[in-house]
C-alpha positions in Angstrom: 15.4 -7.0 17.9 17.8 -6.7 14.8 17.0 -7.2 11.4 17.9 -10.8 10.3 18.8 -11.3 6.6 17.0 -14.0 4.7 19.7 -16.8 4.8 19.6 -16.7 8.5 15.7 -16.7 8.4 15.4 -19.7 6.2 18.0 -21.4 8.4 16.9 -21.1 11.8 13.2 -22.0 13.0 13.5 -19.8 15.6 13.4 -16.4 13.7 11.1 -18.3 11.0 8.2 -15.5 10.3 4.8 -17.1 11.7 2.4 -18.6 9.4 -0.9 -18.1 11.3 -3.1 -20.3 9.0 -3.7 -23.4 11.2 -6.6 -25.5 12.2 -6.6 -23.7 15.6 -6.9 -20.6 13.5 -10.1 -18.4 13.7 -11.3 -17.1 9.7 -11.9 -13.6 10.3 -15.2 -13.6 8.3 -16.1 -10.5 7.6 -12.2 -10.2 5.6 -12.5 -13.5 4.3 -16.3 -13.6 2.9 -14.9 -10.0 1.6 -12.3 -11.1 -0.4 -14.1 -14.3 -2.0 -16.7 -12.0 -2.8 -15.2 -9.7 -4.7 -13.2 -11.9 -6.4 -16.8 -14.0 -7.3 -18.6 -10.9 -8.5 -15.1 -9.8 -10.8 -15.5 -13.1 -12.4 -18.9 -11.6 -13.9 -16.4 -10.2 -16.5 -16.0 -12.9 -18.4 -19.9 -13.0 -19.2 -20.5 -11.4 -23.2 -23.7 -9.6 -21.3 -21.3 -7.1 -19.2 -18.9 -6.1 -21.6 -18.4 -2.8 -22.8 -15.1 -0.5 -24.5 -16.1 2.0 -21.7 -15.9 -0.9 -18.6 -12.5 -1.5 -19.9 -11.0 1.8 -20.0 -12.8 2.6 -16.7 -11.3 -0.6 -15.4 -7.2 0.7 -16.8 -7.9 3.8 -15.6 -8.8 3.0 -12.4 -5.7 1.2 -11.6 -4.1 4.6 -11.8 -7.0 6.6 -10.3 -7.4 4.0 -7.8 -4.5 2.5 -7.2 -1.7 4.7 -7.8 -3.1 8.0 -6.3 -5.5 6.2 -3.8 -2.6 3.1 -2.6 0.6 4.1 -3.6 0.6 7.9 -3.1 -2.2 8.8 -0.6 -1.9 5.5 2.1 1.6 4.6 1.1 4.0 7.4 0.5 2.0 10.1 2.0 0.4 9.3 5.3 2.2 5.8 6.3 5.9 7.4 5.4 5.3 11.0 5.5 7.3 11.7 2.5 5.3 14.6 0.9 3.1 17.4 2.2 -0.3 18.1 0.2 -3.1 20.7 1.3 -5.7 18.8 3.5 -8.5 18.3 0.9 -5.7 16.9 -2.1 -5.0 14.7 0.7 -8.1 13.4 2.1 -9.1 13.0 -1.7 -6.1 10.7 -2.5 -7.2 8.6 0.9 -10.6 8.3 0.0 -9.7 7.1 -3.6 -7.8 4.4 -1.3 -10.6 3.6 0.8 -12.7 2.6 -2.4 -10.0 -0.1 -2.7 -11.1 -1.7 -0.1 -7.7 -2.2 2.0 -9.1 -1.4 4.9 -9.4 1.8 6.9 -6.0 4.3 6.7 -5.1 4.0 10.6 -5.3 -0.2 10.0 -2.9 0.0 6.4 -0.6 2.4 8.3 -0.4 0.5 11.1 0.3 -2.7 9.4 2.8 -1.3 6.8 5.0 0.7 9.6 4.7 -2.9 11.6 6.0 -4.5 8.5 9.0 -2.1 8.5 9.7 -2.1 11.8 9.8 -6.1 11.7 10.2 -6.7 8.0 10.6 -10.5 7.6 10.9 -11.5 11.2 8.6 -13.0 13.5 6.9 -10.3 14.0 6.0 -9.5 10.5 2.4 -9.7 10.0 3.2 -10.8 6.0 6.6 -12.5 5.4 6.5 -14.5 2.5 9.1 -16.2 3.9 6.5 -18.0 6.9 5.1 -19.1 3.0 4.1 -17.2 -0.1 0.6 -17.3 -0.2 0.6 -16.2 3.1 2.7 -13.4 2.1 0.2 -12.7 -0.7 -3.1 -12.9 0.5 -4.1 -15.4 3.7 -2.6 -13.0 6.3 -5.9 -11.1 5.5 -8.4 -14.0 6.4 -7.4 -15.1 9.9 -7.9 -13.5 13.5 -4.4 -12.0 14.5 -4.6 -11.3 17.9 -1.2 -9.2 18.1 -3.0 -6.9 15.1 -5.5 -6.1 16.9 -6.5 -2.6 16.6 -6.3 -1.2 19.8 -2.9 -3.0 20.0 -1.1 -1.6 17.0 -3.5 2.4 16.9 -1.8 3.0 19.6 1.7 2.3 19.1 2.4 3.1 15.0 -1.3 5.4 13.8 -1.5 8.2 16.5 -0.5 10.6 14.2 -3.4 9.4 11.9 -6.2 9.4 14.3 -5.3 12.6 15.1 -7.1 14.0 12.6 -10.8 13.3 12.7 -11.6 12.6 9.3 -9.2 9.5 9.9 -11.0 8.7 13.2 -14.6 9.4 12.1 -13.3 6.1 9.3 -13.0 3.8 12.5 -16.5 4.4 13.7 -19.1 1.6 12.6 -18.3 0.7 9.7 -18.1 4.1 8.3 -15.5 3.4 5.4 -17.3 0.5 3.8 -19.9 3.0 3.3 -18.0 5.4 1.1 -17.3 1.6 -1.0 -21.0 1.3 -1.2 -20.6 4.6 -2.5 -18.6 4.0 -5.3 -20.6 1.1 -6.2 -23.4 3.7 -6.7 -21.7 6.3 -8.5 -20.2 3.9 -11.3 -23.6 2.0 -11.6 -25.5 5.4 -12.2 -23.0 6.7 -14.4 -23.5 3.8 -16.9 -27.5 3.6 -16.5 -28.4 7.6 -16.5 -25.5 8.2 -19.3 -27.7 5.5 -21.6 -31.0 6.7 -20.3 -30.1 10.3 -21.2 -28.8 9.7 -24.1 -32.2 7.8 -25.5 -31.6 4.3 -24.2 -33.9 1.7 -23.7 -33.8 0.2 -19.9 -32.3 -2.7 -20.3 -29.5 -1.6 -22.0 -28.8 1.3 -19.3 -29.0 -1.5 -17.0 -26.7 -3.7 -19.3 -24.0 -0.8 -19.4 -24.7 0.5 -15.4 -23.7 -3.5 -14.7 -20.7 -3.2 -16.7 -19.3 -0.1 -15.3 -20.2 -1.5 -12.0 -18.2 -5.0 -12.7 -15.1 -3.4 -14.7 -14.8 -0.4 -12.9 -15.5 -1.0 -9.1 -15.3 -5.2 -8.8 -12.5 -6.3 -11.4 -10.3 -3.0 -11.0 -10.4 -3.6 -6.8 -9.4 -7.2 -7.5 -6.4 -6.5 -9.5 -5.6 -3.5 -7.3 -5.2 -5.9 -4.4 -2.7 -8.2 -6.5 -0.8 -5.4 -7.3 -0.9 -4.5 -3.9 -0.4 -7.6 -2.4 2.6 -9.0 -5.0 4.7 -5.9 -3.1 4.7 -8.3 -0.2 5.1 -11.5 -1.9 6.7 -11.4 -5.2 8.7 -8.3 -4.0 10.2 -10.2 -1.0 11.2 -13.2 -2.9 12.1 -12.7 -6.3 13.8 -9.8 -8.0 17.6 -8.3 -7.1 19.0 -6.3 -4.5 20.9 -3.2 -4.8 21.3 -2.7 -1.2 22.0 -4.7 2.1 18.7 -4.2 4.5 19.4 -6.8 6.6 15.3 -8.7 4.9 14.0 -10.1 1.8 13.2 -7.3 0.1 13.9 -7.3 -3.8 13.5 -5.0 -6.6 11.0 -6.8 -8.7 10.7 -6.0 -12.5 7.7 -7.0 -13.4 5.9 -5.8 -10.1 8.1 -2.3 -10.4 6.5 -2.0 -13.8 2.9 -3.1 -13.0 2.2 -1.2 -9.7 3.9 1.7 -10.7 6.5 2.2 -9.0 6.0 0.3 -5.7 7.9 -3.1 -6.8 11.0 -1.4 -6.3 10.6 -2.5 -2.7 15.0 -3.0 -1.7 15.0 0.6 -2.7 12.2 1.6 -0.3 13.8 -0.5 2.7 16.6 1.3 2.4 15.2 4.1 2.6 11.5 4.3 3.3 10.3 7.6 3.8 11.8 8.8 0.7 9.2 9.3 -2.1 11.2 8.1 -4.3 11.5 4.6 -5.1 12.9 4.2 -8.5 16.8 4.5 -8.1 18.1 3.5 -11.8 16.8 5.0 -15.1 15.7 1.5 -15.7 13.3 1.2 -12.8 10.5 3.6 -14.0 8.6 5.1 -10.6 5.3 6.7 -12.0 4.3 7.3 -8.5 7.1 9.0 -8.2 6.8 11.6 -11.7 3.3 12.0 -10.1 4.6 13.7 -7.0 7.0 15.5 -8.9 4.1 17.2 -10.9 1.9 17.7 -7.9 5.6 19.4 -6.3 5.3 21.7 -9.9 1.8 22.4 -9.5 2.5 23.8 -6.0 0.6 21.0 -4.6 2.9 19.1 -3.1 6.3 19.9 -0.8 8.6 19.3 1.6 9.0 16.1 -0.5 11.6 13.6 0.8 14.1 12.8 -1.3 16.2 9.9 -1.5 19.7 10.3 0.7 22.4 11.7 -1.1 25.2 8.9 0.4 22.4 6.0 -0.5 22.5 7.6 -4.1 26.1 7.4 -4.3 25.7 3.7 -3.3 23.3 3.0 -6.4 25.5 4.6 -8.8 28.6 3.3 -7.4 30.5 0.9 -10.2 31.6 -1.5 -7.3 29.9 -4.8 -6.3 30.4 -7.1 -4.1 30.2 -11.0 -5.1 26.8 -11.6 -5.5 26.7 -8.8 -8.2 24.8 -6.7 -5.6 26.0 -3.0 -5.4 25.7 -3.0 -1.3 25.9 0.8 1.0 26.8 0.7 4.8 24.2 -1.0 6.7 24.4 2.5 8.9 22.3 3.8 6.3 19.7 1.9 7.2 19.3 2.2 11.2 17.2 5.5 11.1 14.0 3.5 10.7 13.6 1.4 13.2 14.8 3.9 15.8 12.3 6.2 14.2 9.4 3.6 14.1 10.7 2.4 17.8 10.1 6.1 19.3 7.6 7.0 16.9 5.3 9.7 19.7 2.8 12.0 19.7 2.0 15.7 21.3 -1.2 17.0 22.9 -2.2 20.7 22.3 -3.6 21.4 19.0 -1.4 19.4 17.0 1.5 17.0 16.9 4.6 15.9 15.5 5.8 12.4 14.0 9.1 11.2 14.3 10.0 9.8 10.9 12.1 7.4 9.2 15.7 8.5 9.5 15.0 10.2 13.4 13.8 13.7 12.7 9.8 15.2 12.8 7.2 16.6 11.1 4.6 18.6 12.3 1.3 17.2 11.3 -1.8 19.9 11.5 -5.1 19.1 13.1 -8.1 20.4 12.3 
């Protein structure tokens, strides 16, 4: 199936993206009870008793820590889109910063975010906010979705990430919330043992532990998942588009700004495995300068780069009457070919074939 462009979406039931919320719908629980419940304990915030100058900064910092190395670099530009190579352990340490997000496992966001591609604002799109915003946002999380199952979308978009077995050992049990639990530990002791050590009384180790634990680990992973999620809803509704894609997807100022780089979503569907997203001086990318200074430290390469005709495009002083400054909608066929015979090779190791219809070799361990 084509892409459909959003006029055609809005004005024809047939291609309207699903909105699975419904009485006949089953709450998937363990998702649901999640999200309430982090959202519940962040509130704790507010309380005089749990604030501290350190919970704060922890809490900034962490957005960066957390969510720009952990979501934007390690799950996003680097394993879903393959559009930078780091040395194993750089890697596995920006996907374990993601993991204490709480976004699920790395096989599950990869597979959902190349299904989002590959679909982007049709039916099958497991988070058009054109089916309804707040589905977009946030509700796709807390209902059974039989077509997501696992099984179901592992083996068609995440082989290459199962291949490796850090990535698969994450899929046994519940093995990744227990690197969350983790986290909840290491922030906790940090605060208590830090006022303990440095002559404390008890209750205020325990006052500061329960601030670092609230600011650091519940209220950062709540606003990290806003950020995260406003890519899918703001970004597909509200902002401008620089190129045709053939969906919704919009450069979003305020969520370009506030996520880092990751709101300038019409420059990432044109051209997603570039690791670049930030096209005009304007449209500040700080994932993006991260890379660059991992690529100077020698700790990144191969680093995809955005197309030089798509570049030409952006800079291009013609428009057409919406204002838009459009490229060929050739540009933008590699994807779904490359998501559509996305495969995978036995014998020691395999290779990916990426956006725009080429491969990468992918070691295994």
């Amino acid at each position: 199936m084509g892409h459909i462009g959003e006029d055609q979406v809005r004005s024809n039931p047939a291609v309207q993206p699903r909105q699975r919320v419904s009485a006949r719908q089953t709450i998937a629980w363990p998702y649901a009870c999640g999200i309430v419940g982090y959202h519940l304990l962040a509130l704790l915030a507010v309380l005089p008793w749990f604030f501290t100058w350190t919970g704060v900064v922890l809490t900034l910092a962490g957005l960066f820590v957390f969510g720009t190395l952990g979501i934007n670099l390690g799950y996003h530009r680097l394993l879903t889109h393959r559009g930078l190579i780091c040395p194993k352990w750089l890697e596995r340490t920006f996907v374990v910063l993601g993991v204490c997000c709480v976004q699920d496992t790395p096989a599950r966001w990869v597979s959902v975010h190349r299904l989002h591609h590959q679909h982007s604002d049709e039916p099958s799109d497991p988070h058009s906010p054109l089916g309804g915003f707040v589905w977009g946002h946030m509700s796709w999380l807390m209902v059974e979705a039989p077509d997501l199952a696992k099984l179901r979308i592992y083996e068609r978009y995440a082989k290459d990430i199962l291949a490796d077995r850090f990535y698969r050992s994450l899929e046994r049990g519940w093995r990744w919330v227990y690197i969350v639990l983790a986290s909840w530990v290491v922030f906790f002791a940090a605060g208590f043992v830090g006022v303990r050590v440095a002559g404390g009384a008890a209750p205020e180790a325990l006052r500061v532990g329960g601030s670092f634990l609230v600011w650091g680990v519940f209220l950062r992973t709540v606003l990290v998942w806003h950020i995260t999620w406003s890519v899918n809803s703001l970004a597909h509704v509200w902002g401008y588009q620089r190129y045709h894609t053939g969906d919704s997807s919009r450069n979003n100022l305020f969520v370009g700004y506030v996520s880092n780089g990751e709101g300038w979503h019409n420059n990432h569907h044109a051209d997603p495995r570039s690791a670049r997203h930030g096209h005009a001086w304007w449209e500040l990318d700080v994932t993006w300068l991260t890379i660059r200074l991992l690529g100077a430290a020698g700790l990144a390469r191969r680093i995809a780069m955005p197309r030089t005709e798509l570049m030409a495009a952006s800079t291009d002083t013609r428009t057409g009457a919406t204002g838009r400054r459009c490229a060929s909608p050739s540009y933008y066929r590699g994807y779904k070919i490359g998501v559509d015979k996305m495969v995978t090779r036995g014998g020691g190791g395999h290779r990916t074939l990426l956006d725009d219809g080429s491969s990468v070799a992918k070691d295994t361990p």
